[in-house]
Each structure stands twice: as C-alpha cells, then as structure tokens.
N, C-alpha and C positions, 0 to 999 in steps of 0.2 A: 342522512340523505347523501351527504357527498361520499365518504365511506361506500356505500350501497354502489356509488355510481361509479366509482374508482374501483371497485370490484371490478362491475358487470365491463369495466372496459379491459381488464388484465385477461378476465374470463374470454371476453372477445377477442383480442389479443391469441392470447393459446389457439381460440380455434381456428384462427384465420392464416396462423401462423407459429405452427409445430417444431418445436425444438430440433434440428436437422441431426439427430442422436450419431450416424455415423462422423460428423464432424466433430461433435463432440466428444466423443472414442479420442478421438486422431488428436485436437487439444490436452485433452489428458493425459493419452501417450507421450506426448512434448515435454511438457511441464511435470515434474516430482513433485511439487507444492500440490498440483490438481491432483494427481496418481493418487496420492497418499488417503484421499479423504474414503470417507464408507460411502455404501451406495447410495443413502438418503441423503447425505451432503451433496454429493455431485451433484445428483438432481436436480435438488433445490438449487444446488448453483450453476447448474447448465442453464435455467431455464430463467434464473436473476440474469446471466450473462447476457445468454441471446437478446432478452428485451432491452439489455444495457446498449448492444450495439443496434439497435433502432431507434433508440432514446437519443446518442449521442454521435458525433461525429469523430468519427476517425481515419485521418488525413494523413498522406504519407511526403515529405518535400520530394518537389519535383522530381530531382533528382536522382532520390532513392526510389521514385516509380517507377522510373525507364528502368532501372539496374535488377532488383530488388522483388521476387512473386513476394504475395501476402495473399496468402489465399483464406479461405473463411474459418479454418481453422486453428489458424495465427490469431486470428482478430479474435477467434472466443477464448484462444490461451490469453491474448491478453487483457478484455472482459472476466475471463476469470480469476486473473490475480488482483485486478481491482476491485473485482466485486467479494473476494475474497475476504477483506476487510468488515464487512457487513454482513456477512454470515448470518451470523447468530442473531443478529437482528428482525425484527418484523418488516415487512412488504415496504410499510408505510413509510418507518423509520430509517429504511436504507434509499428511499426515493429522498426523501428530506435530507438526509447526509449527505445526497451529489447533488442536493438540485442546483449546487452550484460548479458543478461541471458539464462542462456544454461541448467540449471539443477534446479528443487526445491528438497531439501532433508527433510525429516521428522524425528526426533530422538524423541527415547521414553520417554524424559525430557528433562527438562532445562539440561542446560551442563556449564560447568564452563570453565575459559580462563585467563590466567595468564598475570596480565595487570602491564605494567609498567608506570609511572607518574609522573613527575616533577613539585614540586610547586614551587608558587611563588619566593617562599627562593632558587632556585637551586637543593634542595632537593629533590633525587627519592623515588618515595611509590613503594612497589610492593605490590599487593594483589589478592585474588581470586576474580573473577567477575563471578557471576552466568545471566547465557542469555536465555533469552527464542529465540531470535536469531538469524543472524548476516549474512552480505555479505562481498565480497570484487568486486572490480573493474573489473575482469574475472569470479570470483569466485561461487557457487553456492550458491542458498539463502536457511539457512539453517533453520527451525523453530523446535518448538517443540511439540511434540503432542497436549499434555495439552493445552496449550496456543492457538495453532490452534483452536482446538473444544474452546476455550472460545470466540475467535474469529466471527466477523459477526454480530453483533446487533449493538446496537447504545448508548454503555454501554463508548464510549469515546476508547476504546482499539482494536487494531487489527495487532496481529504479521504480518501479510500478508501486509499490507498496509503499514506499517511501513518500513517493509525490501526491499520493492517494491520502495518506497519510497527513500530507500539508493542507490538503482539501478537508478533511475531516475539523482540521486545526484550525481553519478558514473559519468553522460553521457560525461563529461568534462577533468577531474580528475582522479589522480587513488585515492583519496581518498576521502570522505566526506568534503564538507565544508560548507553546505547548499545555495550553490548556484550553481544549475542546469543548463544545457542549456535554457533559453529563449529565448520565440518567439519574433519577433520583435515591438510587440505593447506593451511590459513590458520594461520600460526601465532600464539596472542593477540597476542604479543612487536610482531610485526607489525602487526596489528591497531589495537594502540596507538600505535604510532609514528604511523603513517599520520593516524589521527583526531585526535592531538594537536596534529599540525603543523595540520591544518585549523582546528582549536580554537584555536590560538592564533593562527593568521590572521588568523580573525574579529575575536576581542579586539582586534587591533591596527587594524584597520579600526574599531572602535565607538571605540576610544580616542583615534584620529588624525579623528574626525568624517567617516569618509570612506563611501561607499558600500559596502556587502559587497557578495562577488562574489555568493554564492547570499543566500536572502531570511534574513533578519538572526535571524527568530526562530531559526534556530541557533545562535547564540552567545547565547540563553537556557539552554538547560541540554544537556550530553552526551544524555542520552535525548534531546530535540530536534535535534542534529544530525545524529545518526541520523537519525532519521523525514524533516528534510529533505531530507538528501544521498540516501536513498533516492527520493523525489518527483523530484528534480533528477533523478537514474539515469535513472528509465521516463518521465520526462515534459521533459524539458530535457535530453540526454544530451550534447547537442553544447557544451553550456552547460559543466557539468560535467566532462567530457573537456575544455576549454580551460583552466580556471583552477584546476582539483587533476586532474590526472590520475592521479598515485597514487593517491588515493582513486578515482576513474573504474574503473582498472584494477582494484583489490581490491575495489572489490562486485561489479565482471563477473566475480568468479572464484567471489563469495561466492554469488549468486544464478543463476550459470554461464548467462549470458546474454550476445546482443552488443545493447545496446539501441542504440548508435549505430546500428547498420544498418537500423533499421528508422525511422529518421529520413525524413519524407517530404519531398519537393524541398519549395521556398519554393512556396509558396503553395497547395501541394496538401492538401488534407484526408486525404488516405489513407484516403478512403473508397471499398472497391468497389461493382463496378456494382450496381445496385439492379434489382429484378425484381418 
C-alpha cells in the first residue's frame, strides 16, 4: 500500500511538474560527468535530479547571492552530480540513501575547522584544517564555491561526490567509517578485505615517502577512503581500475554502475552538441 501510494505521488509529481529538458540540455552541456552518460541515463537522472531539487534545499551564503547567478541549470548540474551516485539504484533506494540530506549549502571559499587529534604516542594536535567541504550525519552538505565550479570533469576530483559520498557513509552511523549500508549481494567480509588491502597500501606508500596511487587524503582516515575511492570511481575510473582493481570492481557492483565506459577518448570533453 505504501509503495502504491509513493508511486501514485512521483507519478503526480511528473505531471504537475515536467522535467524543464532545455535546462537540462544546458546542465549537461556544463558538466562532462553528466555529458558522458547514454540517453537512458540522463533521463533517468534528469528527472532523479529535478525532484532532488524540490526534495531539498539549496542555499547559497549571503554573500555569494548578491555576487554570484545560480541559475536552474547550475542547481540541476549540481542535483545531478549528487544524484549521480544513486544511479543505478531503484526510486526507493536512492530516496532512503539521502533521506538524510535535507540542505546543500554553498560558501564563498574554502573555510577552516579547528581539528583536534591524538597520535599514536597519546598525544593531542590541534590545528587549523582548511575544507573545501564537509557533512555530518543530520547535517547539511556544505561545499565551496571554488571547488564546486572546479568540480564535474573527470580530472580525479569532485567536492559533490565526495561529500555525497560521506552521506551515503552516514546511512548506518552517526559518523564515517567507510562502511556504508550494503546491499545483500556484497558481503561486509568482503567488503573489508578489499578496503584494507587499499588501506594498507596507502600506509605503505606514506611510510616508504613514496607517491600514492589515488590522492593521499585517503590514507587520513577509513571514512576518507571511502569518499575518495568513490571520487576516483565517477571521476578517474580508468585511474582506479589500474592500480586497485578489486576495489574498481566492488563499488561497480556496490553502486551497480560501469563508470569506465563512460570514460571519454583523450582529449574529448564529452560534451554534446549544444543548440
């Protein structure tokens, strides 16, 4: 019955309120991540997106209002890199995986956050942490301008996926620990193998002074390699398929997606024609 009724309001939904397709042209044209996809994807994620930005709020600081257009095509580029995530998932299952995001906020820069840290030895650090930026478990996902607009290509980086990412990570927990809800054909057992060996990859790279393969704030904290190895996924795929392919193949199963394919030749933006 509730299913039936959860339908008949999405179905109302669409009727009342039609996917505005030339804005969504003009988002896709923005963003190479959106470019990239076949025509059945977009779809399906135009029309995730739009009802994303009715669902949620998306607030810009003051600031960056008076300076700053966001016009409705921005807002579903960035509905669509979030919703991005959830793809390949069913209706239901990507309402359940944000229903604990209520708000995205935009600030006019990175912002800083006074972090406190206990090593090894028992000893506390405190120091400033500068974040392009940052969720909590209720909380709203907060980014930064800059970083947004840097956001969207397939340059390995994407604050939206990322933080979206920590939201996913939330689903369990009130705090990160890179281990999400999973579906039943992942087994945790697995789960854990897999991320450990990555985990301890890194280590051994920060230990040996040597270069990590993906970008190093991963081997800061399990919640953090998550949210990266996810970024790597949608936006670096080819990157990530070469140097952990276990891990490659278990979030293509986890987020049931093929993100390699949608990899555009060298030099192409995977942008379509524009009109």
């Amino acid at each position: 019955m509730l299913d039936r009724l959860r339908h008949w309001r999405e179905r109302r939904f669409a009727a009342r309120h039609p996917l505005p397709e030339d804005a969504w042209r003009e988002a896709r044209y923005r963003v190479p991540l959106l470019a990239a996809l076949d025509e059945e994807e977009a779809l399906r994620l135009g029309h995730r997106a739009w009802r994303f930005l009715h669902a949620k709020r998306i607030s810009l600081h003051p600031t960056l209002a008076e300076t700053t257009p966001f016009d409705l095509p921005a807002r579903l580029a960035l509905a669509g890199q979030a919703c991005l995530l959830t793809l390949g998932w069913s209706h239901d299952e990507h309402l359940e995986a944000f229903g604990n995001v209520h708000e995205v906020l935009i600030l006019p820069d990175a912002f800083q956050r006074r972090v406190e840290e206990m090593d090894e030895f028992g000893v506390m650090h405190e120091y400033d942490d500068e974040r392009a930026g940052e969720t909590s478990c209720q909380g709203p996902v907060v980014v930064a301008f800059p970083d947004l607009m840097e956001s969207g290509d397939f340059s390995g980086f994407n604050v939206l996926i990322h933080e979206f990412a920590h939201k996913l990570d939330l689903g369990n927990s009130l705090d990160v620990n890179g281990f999400p809800p999973l579906p039943g054909d992942i087994d945790p057992r697995e789960w854990h193998r897999v991320f450990t060996a990555v985990w301890g990859d890194l280590q051994g790279h920060l230990e040996r002074s040597t270069p990590t393969p993906i970008d190093d704030y991963a081997a800061t904290h399990p919640g953090e390699c998550f949210a990266v190895c996810c970024e790597a996924f949608f936006t670096a795929p080819d990157l990530l398929h070469d140097v952990y392919p276990a891990l490659f193949a278990l979030l293509g199963r986890y987020f049931r997606q093929q993100t390699l394919a949608r990899l555009p030749p060298s030099g192409d933006d995977a942008r379509p024609e524009h009109h």
